[in-house]
N, C-alpha and C positions, 0 to 999 in steps of 0.2 A: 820925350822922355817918359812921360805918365804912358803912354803907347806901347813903347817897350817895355816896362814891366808889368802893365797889364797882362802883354803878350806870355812875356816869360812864366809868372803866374799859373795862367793857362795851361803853358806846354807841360810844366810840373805838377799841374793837376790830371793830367790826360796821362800823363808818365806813371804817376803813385794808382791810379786808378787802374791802369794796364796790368800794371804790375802785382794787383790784388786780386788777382783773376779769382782764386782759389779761396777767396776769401781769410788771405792772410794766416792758413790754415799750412797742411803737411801737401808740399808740390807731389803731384801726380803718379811721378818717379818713384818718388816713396813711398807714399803712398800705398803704391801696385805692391810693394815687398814689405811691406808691415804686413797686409792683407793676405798675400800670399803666405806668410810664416803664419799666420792665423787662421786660417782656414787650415793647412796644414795641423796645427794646435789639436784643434779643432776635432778632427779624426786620428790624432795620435790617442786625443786624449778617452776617448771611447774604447782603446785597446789596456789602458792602465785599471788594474783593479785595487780596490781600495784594500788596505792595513787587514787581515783576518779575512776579506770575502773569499771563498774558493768558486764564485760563480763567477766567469766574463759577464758583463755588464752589457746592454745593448744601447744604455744612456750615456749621458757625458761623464766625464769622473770631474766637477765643479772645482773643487780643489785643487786638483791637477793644471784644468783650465785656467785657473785664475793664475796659478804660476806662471804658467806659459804666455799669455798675453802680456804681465811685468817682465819677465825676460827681455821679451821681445820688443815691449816698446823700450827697454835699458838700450838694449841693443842698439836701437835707430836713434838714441837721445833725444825721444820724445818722452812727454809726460803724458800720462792720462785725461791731463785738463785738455792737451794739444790735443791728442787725438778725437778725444769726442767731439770739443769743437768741428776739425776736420771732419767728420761721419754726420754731423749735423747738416752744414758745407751741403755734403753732398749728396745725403738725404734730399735736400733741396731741391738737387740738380742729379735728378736722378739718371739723365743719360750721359752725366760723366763717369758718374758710381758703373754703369753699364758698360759704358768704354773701359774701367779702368780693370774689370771682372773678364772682360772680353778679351785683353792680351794675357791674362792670368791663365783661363781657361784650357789654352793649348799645352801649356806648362804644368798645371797642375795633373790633367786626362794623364801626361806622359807618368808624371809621377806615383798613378795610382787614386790620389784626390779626389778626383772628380769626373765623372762621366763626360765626354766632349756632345755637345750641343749636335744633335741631329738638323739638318738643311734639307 
């Protein structure tokens, strides 16, 4: 009896551990489209000019920006606590952050985004 729950034990420890791959953090999936709308953010938000400038700006419009990431993470029903955590995560690990940029990248090039990666 002691042997079987030893056993069982284990298998749920090997289970919760599997299962936190990502560090308990935003799964990959979502990740890729948090990311995606934010990068996106990101270069919209360089085209907005501020209340009175009459000049296009070549920098980010910050304000602008900061809306746009609360949007976005409302959108996904993450909080900013989740997501940093998650970008910590994967600062860590930085060739999932790499993989996760890498299916992004074909997607964003179409969109205008971003430059596709020369080979």
């Amino acid at each position: 009896m002691k042997r079987n729950l030893f056993f069982l034990l284990f298998v749920i420890c090997i289970q919760s551990a599997c299962s936190s791959s990502e560090g308990d953090g935003i799964p990959p999936d979502k990740m890729q489209h948090i990311l995606y709308d934010m990068n996106a953010a990101e270069v919209y938000s360089t085209l907005i000019k501020k209340e009175g400038d009459l000049t296009i700006s070549r920098g980010k419009n910050s304000d602008s920006l900061a809306h746009y990431y609360n949007e976005i993470l409302a959108h996904y029903n993450v909080t900013r606590a989740e997501f940093d955590k998650s970008m910590l995560w994967y600062k860590k690990h930085p060739a999932k952050l790499d993989s996760l940029y890498n299916h992004m990248m074909p997607e964003l090039a179409k969109e205008g985004i971003a430059t596709p990666a020369k080979k």
